[in-house]
N, C-alpha and C positions, 0 to 999 in steps of 0.2 A: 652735869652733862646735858642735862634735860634744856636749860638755856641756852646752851651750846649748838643744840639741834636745831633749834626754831631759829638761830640766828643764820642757820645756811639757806643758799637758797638754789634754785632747779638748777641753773645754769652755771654755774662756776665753785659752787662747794663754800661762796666766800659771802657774808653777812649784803646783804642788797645793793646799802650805799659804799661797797669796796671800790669802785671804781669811777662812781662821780663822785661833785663837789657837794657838799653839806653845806644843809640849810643855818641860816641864822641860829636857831639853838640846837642844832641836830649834832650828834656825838658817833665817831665812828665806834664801834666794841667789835674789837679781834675774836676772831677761834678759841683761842686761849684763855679762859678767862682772868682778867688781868687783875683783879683782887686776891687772887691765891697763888703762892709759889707753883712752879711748875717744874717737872721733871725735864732739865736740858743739859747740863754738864755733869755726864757720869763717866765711869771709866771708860764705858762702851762706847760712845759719843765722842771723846775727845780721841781715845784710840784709832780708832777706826777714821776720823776728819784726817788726823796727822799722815795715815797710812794712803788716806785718797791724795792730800797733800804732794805727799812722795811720786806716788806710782803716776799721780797723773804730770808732775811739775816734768820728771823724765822721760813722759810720754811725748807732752806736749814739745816739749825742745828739740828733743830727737826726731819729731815728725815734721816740726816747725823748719829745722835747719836742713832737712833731708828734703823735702818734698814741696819747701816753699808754701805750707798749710796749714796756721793756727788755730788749731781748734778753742771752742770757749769751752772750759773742763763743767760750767756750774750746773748744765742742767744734767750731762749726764750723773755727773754724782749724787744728784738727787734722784735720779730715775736708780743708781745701786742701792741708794741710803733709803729708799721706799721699798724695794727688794728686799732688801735684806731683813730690814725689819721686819717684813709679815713673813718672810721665811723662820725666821727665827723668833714669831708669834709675839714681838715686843709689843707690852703694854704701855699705852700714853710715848707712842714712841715721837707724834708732831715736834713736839720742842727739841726732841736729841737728833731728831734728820736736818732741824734746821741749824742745829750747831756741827755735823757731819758737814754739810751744804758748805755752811763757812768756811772752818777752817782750813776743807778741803779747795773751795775757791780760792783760794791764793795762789794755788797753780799757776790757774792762766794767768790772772795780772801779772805775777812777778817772770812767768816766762815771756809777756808780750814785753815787758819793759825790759829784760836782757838782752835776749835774739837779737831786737829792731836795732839795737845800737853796738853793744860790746864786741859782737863779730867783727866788726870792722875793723879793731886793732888788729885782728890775724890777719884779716883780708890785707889791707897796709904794711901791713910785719912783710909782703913779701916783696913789695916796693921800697922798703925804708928798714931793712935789718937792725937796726939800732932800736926799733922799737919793740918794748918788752911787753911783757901780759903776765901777772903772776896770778894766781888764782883767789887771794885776799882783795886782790882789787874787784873784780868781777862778784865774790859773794858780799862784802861789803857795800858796792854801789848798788846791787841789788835790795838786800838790807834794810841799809838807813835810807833806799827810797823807799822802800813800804812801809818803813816803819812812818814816815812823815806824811807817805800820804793817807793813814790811818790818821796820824794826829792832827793834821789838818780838817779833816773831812770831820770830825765829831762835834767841831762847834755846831756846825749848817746841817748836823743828822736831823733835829727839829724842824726846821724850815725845809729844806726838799721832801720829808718823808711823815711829816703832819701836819704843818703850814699849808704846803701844795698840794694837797690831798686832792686831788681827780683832777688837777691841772695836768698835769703830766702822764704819760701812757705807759710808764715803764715797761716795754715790751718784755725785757728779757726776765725781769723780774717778775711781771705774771705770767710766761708762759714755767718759770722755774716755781713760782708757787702753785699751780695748777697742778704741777706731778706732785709737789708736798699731799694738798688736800685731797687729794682725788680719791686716794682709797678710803675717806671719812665722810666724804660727802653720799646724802640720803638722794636715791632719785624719783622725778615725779612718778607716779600710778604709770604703766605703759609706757614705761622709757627707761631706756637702758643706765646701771648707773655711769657715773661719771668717770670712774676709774676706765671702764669700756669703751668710751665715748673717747678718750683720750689716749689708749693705748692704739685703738685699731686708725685715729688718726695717726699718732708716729709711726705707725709700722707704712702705712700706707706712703706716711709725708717720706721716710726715712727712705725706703724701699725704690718710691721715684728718684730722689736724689742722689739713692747710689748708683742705680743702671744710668742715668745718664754720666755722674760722675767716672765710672768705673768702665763702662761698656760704649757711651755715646752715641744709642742708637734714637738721640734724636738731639737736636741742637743746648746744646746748654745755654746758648746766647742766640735772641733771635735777634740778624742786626739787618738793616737797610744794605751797605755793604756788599751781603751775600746774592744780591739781584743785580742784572749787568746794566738795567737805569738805576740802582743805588748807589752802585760804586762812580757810573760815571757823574752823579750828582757829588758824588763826594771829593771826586776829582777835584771838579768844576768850581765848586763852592766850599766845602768841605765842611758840610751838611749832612749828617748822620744820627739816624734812630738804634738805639736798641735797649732791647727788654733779657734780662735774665730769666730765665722760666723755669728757677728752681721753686720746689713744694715752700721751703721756709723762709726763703723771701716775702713768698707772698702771706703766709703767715705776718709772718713781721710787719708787713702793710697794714693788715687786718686790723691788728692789736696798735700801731699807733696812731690810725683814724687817718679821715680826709684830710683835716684842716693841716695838722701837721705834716700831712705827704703830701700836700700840692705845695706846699712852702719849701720842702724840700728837692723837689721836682723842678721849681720855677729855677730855682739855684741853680741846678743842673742846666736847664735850657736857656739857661742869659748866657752860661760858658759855653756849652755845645751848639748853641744856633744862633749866637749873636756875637761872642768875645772869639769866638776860631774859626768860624766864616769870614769875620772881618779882618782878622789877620792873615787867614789862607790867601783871602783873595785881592785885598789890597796891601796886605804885608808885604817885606824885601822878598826879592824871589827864593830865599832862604826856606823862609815861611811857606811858600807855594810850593814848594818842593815837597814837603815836608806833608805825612798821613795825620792827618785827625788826632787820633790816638798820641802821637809826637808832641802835636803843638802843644793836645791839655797835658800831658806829664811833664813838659819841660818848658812848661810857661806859662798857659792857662792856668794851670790847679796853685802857681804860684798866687793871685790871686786870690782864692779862698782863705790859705793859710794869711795871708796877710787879714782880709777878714773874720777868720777864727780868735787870732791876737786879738784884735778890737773888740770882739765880740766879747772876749774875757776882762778886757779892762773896765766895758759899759755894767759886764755880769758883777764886778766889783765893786763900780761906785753903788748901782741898784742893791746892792747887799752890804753897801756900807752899814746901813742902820742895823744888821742881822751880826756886824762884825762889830761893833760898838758895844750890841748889848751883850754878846760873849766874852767880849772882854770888859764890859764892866761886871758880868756876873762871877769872871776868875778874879777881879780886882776884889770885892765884894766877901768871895770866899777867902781869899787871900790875907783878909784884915779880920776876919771874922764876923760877917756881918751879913752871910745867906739866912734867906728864910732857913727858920727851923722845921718847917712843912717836907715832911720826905715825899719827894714823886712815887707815886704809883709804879708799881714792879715796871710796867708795861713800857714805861716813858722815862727808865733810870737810866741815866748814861753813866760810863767815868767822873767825877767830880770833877770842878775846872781846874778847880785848886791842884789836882794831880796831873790833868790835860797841863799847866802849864808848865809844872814840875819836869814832863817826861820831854814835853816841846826843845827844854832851855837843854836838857841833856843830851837828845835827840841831836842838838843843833850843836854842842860842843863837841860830839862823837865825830859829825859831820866835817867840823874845820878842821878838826887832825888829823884827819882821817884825808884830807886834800893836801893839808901842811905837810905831813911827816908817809903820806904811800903815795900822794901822787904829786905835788905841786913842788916842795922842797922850799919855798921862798916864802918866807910870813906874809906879804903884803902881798903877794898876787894868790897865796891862797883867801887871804881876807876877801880880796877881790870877787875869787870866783866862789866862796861862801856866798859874799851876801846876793851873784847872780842866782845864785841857787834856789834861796829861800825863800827873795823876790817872785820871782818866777812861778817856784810851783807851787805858794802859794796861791800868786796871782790869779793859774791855770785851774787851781780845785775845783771852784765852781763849774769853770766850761769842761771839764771832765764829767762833774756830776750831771750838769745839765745836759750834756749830749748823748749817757745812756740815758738820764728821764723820758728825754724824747726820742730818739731813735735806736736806743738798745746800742748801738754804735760810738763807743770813743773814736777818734779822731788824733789818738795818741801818736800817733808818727809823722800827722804834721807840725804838729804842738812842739814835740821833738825837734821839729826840723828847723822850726822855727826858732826854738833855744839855743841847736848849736849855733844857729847863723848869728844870733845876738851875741853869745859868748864868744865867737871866736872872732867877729870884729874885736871887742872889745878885749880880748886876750893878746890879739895884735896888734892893739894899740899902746896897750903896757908892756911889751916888748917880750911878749910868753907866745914864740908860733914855731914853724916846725914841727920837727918830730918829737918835740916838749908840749907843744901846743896842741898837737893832733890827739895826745894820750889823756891831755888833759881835760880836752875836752870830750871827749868819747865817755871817759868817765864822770864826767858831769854829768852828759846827755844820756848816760844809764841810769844815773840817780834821779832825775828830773822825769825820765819817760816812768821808770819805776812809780813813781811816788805818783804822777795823774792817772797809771794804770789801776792801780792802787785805789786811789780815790774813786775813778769810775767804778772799778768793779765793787769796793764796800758798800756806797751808795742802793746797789740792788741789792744786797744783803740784808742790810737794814731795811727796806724796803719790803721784802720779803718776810722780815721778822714783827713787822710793823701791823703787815695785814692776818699774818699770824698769831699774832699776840705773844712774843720768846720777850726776853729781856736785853735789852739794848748794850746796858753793861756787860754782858756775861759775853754776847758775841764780838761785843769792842775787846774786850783783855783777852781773849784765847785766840783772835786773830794776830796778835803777835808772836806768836806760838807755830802758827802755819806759819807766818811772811817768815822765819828764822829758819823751820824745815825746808819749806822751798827754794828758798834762796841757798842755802846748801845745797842742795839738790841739783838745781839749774847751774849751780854752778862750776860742780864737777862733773854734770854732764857735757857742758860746751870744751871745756878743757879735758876730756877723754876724745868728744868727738874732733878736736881739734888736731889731736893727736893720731886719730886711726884714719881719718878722713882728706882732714885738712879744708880750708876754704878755699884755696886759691886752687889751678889747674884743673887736669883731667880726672873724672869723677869724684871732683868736690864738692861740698855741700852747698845748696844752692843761696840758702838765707839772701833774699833778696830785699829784704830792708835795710839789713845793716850793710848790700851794697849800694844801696841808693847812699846812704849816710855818710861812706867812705867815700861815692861822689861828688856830694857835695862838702865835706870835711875838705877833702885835699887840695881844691885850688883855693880856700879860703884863706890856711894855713900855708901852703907852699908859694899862694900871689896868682889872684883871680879874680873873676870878675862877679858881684852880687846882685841878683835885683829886684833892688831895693822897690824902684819903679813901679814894680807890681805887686809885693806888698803892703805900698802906700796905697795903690787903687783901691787894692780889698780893704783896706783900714778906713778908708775914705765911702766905698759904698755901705761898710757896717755901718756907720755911723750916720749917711743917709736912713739907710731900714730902718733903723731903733727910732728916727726921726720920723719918720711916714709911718709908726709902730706896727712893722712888718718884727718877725722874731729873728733875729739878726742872725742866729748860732744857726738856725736850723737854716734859713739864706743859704749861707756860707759852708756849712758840711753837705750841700747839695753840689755845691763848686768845685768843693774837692774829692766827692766821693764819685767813681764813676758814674755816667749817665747808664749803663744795664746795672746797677743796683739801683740806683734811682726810681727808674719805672717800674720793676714790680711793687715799691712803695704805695706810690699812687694806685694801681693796678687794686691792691690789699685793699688800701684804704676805701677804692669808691666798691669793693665786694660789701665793705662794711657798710657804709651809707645804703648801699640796696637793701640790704638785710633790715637794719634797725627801721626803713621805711617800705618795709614790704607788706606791711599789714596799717590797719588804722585801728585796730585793738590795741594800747599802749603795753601792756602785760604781757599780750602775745608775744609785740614787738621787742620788748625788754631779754623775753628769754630765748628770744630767735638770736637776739646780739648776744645776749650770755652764751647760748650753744656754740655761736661760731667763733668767740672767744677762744671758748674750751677745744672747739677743732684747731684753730690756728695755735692755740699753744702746742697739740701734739704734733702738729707737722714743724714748730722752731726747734720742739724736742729732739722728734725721729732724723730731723735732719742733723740737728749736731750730733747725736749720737752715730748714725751711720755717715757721718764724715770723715769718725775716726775709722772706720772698718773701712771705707774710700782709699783713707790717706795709709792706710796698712795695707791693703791691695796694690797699691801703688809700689810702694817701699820695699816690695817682697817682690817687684820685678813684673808684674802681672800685666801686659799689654794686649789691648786690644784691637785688632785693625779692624776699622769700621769698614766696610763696604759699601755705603750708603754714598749718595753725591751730596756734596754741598745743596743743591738746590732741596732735595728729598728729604736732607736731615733738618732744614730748616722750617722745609711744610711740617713734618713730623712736632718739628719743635714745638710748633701751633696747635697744633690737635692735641698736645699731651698739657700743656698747658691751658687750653681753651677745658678738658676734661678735670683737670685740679680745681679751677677755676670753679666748675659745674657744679662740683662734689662739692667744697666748702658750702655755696650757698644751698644746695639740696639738703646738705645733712643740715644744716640749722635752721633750713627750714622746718624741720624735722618734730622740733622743740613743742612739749605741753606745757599748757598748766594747769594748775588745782581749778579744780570749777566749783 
């Protein structure tokens, strides 16, 4: 433990070089010490993951399909799973909270990957009564996507999560490992420890985001817009600013740095002040007609998604040599002929030999599972098999790569872009309709599951990495969660489908899976695609990667709106001020570790009172604001300009040993 100690350091609880790149011979050493077994799969551990598993997967659905609001379950269950343990004075509890973390994450993945698409057969069930929904199809597409995008994801665990070591910012995974360590971490002489440092950040980050969330006594979006020359500039041009001015946004900015937020920013402003100006205002008068907000959802953001495709095919060939040596090293085990050198606890995966074992069965569960519940025809299930496997294969990387960098998958246009592939191609082998439309919804469940999936284990691993847990132990008990949850989420859409319903008067609002059912139905019933603008964005990725711009992060600028975009950037240059606010490098080192450790409590406190937000809501609670548009906008400013204040005061805050 004595080693243990000296490896932490002021600012973050986590060994120095945790977060950059290492030198030529320099070796990262996790928390954990990785020469010795450690305490992580006990009854307690595994119990207690399954039980977060449950409670949160039907949270998450329930709140998701109610209130149009997904929460990400991973940090709060670390912030229980660190509760609990020191309530209950567990000793060497780091390795069992991070296998609580896991298996209880599967929640969200497998609830983002169901909601965003399988609703839409109800929603359509009431257009097209012929179409059925039984409840094996929904926990099965559920399932066998998590199950794939577990197996897929474990070749490339190496490469994103020790290869790319301080290439990538993994936001959501260090602000999820900062509640892990926090209660272990030793603090300097005259400084508060870290657990403190980190809680009275959440409470504070948590606290802003729910009065504006819940009460809205000051803008939650400060947009151009809201001023009578904003609006008429928006008119006119259809030229518009705005900034979100929530606490964990701009957290989130912090933790994924400048370079990565003005790349994602730029993306944002080629669509917003360049691709929908130039359509508002020299477009059909269709287009002129037509709000901002319009053009990007129903045309612009089409665009990006075209560029996120490409951006996953370029992520492919760049990874071809990382997919070569995975599969020569299953080929290698397969014949007999891996080193006999066992990995280190720290760096043990699954064997490939069994990675390809469970793949081939994985894959066979898959085709029958499309042949004999949903497809009925050999050959058009072969079909939509191998779109499948193509696909979200294909997609793993740009899943993994888009939480590395922005904490943020992009899964619902990945999605959107699958059905659109499938369901040409299902209408060209003669499968459309209301055959077509089931057929493919349950694709686009299997497919969104499995890159949900994949993004969200990515930080898991990542977490267990800077930890030091064992890679193995949290790969095999995550199929364990994706099988409770997916039960779970499954019978909860099929009760609230039943008490609720989606269609009509006070029905549940899930508005992704009615984006999906809009675009599903004229594809399937005879519409029109465009294509046109997925080619652009496949056409400008392919520029970027060429002028070595980072194409992925381009392109989820495009599609994500511009008020999350800006408090990116907003984060990111708080952080550049910070790390260059001194010309002491030590200083400056623990000035950025402190405001690390503040931004991770404010992405914490905000997910966590999101879910008390999105329960305040649900339970009917309305507030009429008082305030004028123009008053709550200036407010929006002063409360954000004072978030803002606070990050860089408290880390400027930061000592060190003298």
């Amino acid at each position: 433990m004595k080693e243990q100690d000296e490896n932490l350091t002021t600012g973050t609880g986590l060994p120095e070089n945790a977060f950059r790149e290492l030198g030529a011979d320099e070796e990262y050493v996790p928390v954990l010490d990785p020469a010795h077994d450690q305490k992580e799969v006990t009854p307690y551990s595994v119990i207690t993951g399954l039980v977060m598993a449950i409670v949160f997967s039907a949270a998450a659905a329930y709140l998701g399909l109610k209130v149009g609001q997904v929460f990400e379950a991973a940090i709060p269950i670390a912030i229980i799973a660190v509760g609990l343990s020191n309530a209950l004075k567990k000793k060497n509890a780091l390795g069992q909270n991070v296998i609580i973390q896991s298996i209880g994450a599967c929640s969200g993945v497998i609830v983002a990957g169901a909601i965003f698409t399988l609703p839409a057969l109800f929603i359509l069930q009431a257009s097209y009564p012929d179409i059925t929904v039984q409840f094996y199809q929904i926990f099965l597409s559920s399932l066998l996507g998590g199950i794939l995008g577990i197996l897929f994801f474990i070749p490339f665990r190496k490469y994103f999560v020790k290869d790319m070591h301080g290439k990538y910012p993994f936001p959501e995974a260090t602000a999820t490992t900062q509640v892990l360590i926090s209660s272990q971490a030793k603090p300097v002489e005259g400084e508060e420890s870290q657990a403190k440092t980190l809680i009275l950040a959440s409470l504070i980050g948590g606290i802003y985001d729910y009065i504006v969330a819940t009460f809205g006594w000051w803008a939650e979006t400060v947009t151009s817009t809201a001023s009578s020359w904003g609006t008429a500039v928006a008119e006119k041009t259809k030229l518009v600013l705005s900034c979100n001015t929530g606490a964990a946004l701009l957290g989130l900015g912090y933790i994924v740095g400048l370079k990565y937020a003005f790349v994602i920013f730029a993306g944002s402003i080629f669509v917003w002040w360049i691709v929908i100006p130039l359509l508002g205002t020299y477009g059909s008068p269709e287009f002129q007609a037509m709000a901002p907000d319009a053009i990007f959802s129903n045309y612009a953001r089409m665009i990006g998604i075209g560029g996120i495709a490409m951006a996953g095919v370029i992520g492919i060939v760049k990874s071809w040599g990382i997919i070569q040596q995975a599969v020569g090293l299953a080929g290698r085990e397969l014949r007999g002929k891996a080193d006999a050198v066992k990995p280190v606890r720290w760096q043990e995966d699954i064997s490939m030999k069994h990675i390809v074992f469970f793949v081939a069965l994985a894959l066979v569960a898959v085709f029958l599972f499309f042949w004999f519940g949903v497809i009925h025809t050999l050959w058009q299930a072969a079909i939509a098999f191998l779109v499948v496997v193509v696909i979200a294969f294909l997609f793993t990387t740009v899943a993994a790569n888009a939480i590395a960098i922005v904490g943020s998958n992009p899964v619902s246009g990945m999605t959107l872009m699958t059905l659109i592939i499938a369901s040409a191609i299902f209408v060209g082998i003669g499968l459309k309709g209301t055959s077509g439309i089931v057929a493919s919804m349950v694709i686009g469940g299997v497919v969104c599951t499995a890159l949900s999936m994949a993004g969200g284990f990515v930080t898991d691993l990542k977490i267990g990495y800077w930890l030091g847990s064992t890679p193995k132990k949290q790969e095999s008990w995550k199929f364990l969660g994706t099988l409770v949850s997916a039960a779970t989420v499954g019978g909860v859409i099929m009760v609230l489908n039943q008490v609720y319903g989606f269609t009509g008067e006070n029905a549940l609002v899930a508005p992704q899976a009615n984006a999906m059912a809009k675009v599903i139905e004229p594809l399937m019933m005879g519409g029109d695609t465009p294509w046109i603008l997925y080619m652009v964005g496949a056409i400008l990725a392919l520029i970027l990667n060429w002028l070595g711009v980072p194409a992925l992060a381009f392109c989820l600028g495009m599609f994500i709106p511009l008020s999350l975009n800006t408090p990116m950037l907003v984060g990111g240059a708080v952080a550049y001020f910070v790390q260059n606010s001194t010309k002491d490098k030590k200083l400056a080192s623990a000035r950025f570790d402190r405001g690390t450790l503040i931004s991770s409590g404010l992405i914490a406190g905000g997910a966590l009172f999101g879910v008390f937000a999105a329960v305040t809501r649900f339970c009917g609670f309305e507030y009429v604001n008082p305030l004028s548009m123009e008053t709550s906008q200036i407010l929006g400013c002063v409360a954000y300009a004072l978030i803002i204040w606070y990050v860089m005061w408290d880390a400027r805050r930061a000592k060190i040993n003298s």
